[in-house]
C-alpha positions in Angstrom: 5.7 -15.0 4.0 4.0 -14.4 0.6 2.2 -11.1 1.6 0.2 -10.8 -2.2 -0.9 -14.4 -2.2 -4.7 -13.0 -1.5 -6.8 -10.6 -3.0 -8.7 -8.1 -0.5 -10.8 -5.5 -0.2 -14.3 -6.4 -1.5 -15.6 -5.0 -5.1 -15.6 -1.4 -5.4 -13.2 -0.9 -2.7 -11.6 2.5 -4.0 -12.4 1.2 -7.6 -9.9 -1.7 -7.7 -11.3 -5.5 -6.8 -7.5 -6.8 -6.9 -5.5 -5.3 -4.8 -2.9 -7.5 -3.2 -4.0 -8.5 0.6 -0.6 -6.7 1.6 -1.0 -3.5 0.2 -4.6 -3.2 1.3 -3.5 -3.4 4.8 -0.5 -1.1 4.2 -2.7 1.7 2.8 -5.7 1.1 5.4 -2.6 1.8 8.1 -2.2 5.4 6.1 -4.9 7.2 5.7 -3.0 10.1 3.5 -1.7 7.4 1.0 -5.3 5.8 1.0 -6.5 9.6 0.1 -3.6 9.7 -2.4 -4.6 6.0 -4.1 -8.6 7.1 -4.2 -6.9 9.8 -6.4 -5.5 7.9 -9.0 -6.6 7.2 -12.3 -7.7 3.7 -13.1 -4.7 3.0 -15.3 -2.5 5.2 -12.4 -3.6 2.2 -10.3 -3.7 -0.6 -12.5 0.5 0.3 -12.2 0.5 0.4 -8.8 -1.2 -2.8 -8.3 1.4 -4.5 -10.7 4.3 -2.9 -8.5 2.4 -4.0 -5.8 2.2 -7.6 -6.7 6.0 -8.1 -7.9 7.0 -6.9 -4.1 8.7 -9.6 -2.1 8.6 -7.8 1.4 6.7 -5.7 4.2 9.5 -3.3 3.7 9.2 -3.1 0.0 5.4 -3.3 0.2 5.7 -0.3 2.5 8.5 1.6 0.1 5.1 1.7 -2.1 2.6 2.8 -0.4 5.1 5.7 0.9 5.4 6.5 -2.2 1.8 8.1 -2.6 3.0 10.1 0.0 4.8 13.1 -0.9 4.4 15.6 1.9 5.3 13.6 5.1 8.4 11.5 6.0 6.0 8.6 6.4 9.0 5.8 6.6 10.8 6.9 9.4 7.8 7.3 11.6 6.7 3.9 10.4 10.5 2.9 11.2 10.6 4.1 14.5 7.0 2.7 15.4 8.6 -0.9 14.5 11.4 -0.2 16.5 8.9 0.3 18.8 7.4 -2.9 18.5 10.6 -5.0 18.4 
C-alpha cells in the first residue's frame, strides 16, 4: 500500500496544500504533533513533507510524526493500541 500516493488536506490546511494523504491522517490521530507541525516554519515543513513522502510504511510514516513529539512516549502507546487492534 502506497500511503503518499494522494495529496490531502485542502489549501491552507496548517499552511501546507501537499502534504502526503498518510501523514495527514497520522498527525490528525495526534493532536500534540498536529500542535507541534502548526509550529513549524514553512521551510521546517517543507523538510518534513519531503521525509514524509520518501516513507515506505505506516510504521515509518508514524516514526515521523513521533518525532514532533518530544515530551510523550507517543510510540509505545500507539504500539500497544495496535496490539490492541490485532
Amino acid at each position: 500500500m502506497d500511503i503518499n500516493s494522494a495529496s490531502g488536506m485542502a489549501p491552507g490546511t496548517l499552511g501546507m496544500t501537499d502534504i502526503p494523504l498518510g501523514f495527514g491522517f497520522a498527525l490528525a490521530t495526534n493532536e500534540d504533533a498536529m500542535k507541534s507541525y502548526a509550529s513549524l516554519s514553512e521551510t521546517e515543513r517543507e523538510h518534513l513533507i519531503m521525509r514524509c513522502k520518501d516513507a515506505k510504511s505506516r510504521q515509518e510514516m508514524q516514526k515521523i510524526v513521533d518525532s514532533l513529539v518530544t515530551d510523550a512516549d507517543v510510540s509505545a502507546i500507539a504500539q500497544e493500541e495496535r496490539e490492541k487492534l490485532s
